[in-house]
N, C-alpha and C positions, 0 to 999 in steps of 0.2 A: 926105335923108329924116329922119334922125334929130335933125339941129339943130330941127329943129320941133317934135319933141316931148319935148327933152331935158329940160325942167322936171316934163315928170310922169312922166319914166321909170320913177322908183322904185315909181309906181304900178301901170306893166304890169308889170315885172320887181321886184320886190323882191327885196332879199338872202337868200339860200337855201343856210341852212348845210350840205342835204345834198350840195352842190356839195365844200365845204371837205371831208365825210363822205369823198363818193367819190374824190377824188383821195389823199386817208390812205390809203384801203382799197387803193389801187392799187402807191402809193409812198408809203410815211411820213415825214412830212415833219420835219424835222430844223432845231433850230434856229439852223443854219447854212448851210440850202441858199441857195444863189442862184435865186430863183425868177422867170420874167419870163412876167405875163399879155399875151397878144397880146390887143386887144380888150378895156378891161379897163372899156368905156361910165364907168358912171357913181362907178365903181370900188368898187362892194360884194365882190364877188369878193376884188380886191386884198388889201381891209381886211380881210377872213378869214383869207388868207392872213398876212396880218403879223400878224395873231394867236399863229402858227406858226413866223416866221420872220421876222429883223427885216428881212433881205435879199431886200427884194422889191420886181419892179420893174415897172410896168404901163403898157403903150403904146395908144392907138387914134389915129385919123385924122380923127374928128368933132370939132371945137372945140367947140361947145355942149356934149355931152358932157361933152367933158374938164372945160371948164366947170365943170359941177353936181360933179363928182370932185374939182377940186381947192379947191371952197369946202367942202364934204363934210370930206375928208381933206388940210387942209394942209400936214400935214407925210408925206406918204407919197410915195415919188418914181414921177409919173406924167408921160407925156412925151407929146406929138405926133409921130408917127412911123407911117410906112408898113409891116404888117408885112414886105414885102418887103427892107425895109431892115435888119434885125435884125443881120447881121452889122458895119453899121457902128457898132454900139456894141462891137465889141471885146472882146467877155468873154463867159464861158462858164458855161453853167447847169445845174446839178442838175435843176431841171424847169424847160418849159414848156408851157404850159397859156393854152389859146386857145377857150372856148368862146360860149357866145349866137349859135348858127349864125352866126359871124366870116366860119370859113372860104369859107362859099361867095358872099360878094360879093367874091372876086377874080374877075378879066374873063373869064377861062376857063383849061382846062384846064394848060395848058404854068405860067402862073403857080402854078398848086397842088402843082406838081412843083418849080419854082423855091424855093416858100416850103418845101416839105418837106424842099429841099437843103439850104436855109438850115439849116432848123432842124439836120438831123443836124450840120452844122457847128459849129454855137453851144451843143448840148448837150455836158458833159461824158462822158467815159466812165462809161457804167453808169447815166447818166441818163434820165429818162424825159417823155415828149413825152404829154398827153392832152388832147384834142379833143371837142366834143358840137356837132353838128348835129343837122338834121332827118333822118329817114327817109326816104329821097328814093326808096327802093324803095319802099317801102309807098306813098308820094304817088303814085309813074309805075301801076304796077301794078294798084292800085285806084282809079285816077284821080281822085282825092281832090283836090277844090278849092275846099277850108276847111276851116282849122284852127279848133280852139275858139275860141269868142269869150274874152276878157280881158272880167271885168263884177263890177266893185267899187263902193264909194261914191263910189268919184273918177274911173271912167270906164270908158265902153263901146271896148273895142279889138276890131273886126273885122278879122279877117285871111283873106285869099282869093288863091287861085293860078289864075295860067291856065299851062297846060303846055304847051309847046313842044318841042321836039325835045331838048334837049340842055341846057335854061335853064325856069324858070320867071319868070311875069310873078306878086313879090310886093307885093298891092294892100292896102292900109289903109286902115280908115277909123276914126279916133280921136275919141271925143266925150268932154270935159272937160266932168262933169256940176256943177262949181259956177256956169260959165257959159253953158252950154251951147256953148260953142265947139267945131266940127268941123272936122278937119285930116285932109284927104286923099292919099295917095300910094301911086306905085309904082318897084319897084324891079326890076332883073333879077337872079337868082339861078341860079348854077349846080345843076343837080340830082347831084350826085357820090352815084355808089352804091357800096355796102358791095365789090363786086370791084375794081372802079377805086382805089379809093383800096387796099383791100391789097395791088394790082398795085403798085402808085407808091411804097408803104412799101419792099416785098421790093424794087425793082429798086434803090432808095437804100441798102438795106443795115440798117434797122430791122432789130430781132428781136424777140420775145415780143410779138407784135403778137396783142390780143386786142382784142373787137368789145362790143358792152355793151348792151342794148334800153333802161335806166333808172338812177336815179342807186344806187340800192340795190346795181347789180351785175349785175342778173341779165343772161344770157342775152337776145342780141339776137334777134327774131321778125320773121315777116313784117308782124305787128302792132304792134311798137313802133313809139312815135312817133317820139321821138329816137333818133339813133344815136350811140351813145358808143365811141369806141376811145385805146388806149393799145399804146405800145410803146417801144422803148430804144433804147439805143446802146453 
């Protein structure tokens, strides 16, 4: 899905310093942490981050992607890599931090528990691990299927869910308004809710696991859209 529309990503998603904001506000970041974005797309994120810290390392699983990231940023160490794999890099980090709803296009459940073994393994002690998906309660709950359109100069991004039991079906329709070119697709996504996942944190041994509704901070709702959480080791 994403190789097709990796040349105007920076137009759905543009870099968005309250990201760099909210992971400071959470754990201050230190110009010597070891930092490794899981999912790090087109690697605007990254490039905030080594603004902070020269030790930063960013992985995704999309070529295209990585692509547009490393003509972007070519001197920033960004790799191809399964986040499942994380342990085979060997080295341990101060933080990571994996957001752009990543997390839930792993295949289901049991892997989201794998990838959060991973991580507590690969974080240092007293490290901190933080995460932003969707609201996948607010989506089930109020049966919510579309999210806001994406509508800039450079393109109309429609995004719509069909809900299933346990997954949603996430459907796109992207029009690149310089030539009018439309690119369609869909994707399955796990719908992980705010209990699920602090069950799976607590039984791995996280602690100071707190839940987040926006990038500012505040207080997760049944109305927020994303859900943002952070916790340690």
């Amino acid at each position: 899905m994403y190789k097709t529309i990796a040349n105007v990503y920076d137009y759905i998603f543009p870099q968005n310093q309250m990201q760099l904001n909210f992971i400071n506000s959470i754990s201050e970041i230190k110009a010597d942490d070891d930092i490794l974005e899981i999912g790090c797309a087109t690697g605007n994120l990254t490039d905030l981050l080594k603004r902070k810290s020269d030790k930063v390392m960013g992985i995704d699983l999309d070529t295209g992607l990585l692509e547009v990231a490393k003509r972007k940023y070519p001197h920033m160490d960004i790799r191809e890599m399964n986040m499942l794999e994380i342990e085979s890099l060997h080295k341990n980090f101060d933080k990571i931090v994996c957001f752009g709803n990543t997390l839930v296009h792993l295949s289901n459940r049991q892997m989201v528990t794998d990838f959060f073994k991973s991580v507590y393994k690969t974080l240092k002690p007293g490290g901190s691990f933080v995460v932003q998906i969707i609201n996948y309660d607010r989506i089930i709950e109020g049966n919510i299927n579309h999210l806001a359109t994406i509508d800039n100069d450079h393109i109309q991004f429609v995004r719509d869910y069909i809900i299933h039991d346990k997954t949603v079906d996430f459907k796109t329709k992207l029009t690149i308004k310089s030539d009018g070119t439309v690119i369609e697709n869909s994707i399955p996504l796990l719908t992980l809710r705010k209990k699920e996942i602090e069950d799976m944190l607590q039984d791995i041994g996280f602690n100071q696991i707190s839940f987040y509704g926006n990038l500012k901070g505040q207080p997760l709702t049944s109305q927020s859209v994303p859900l943002l959480f952070s916790c340690g080791k």
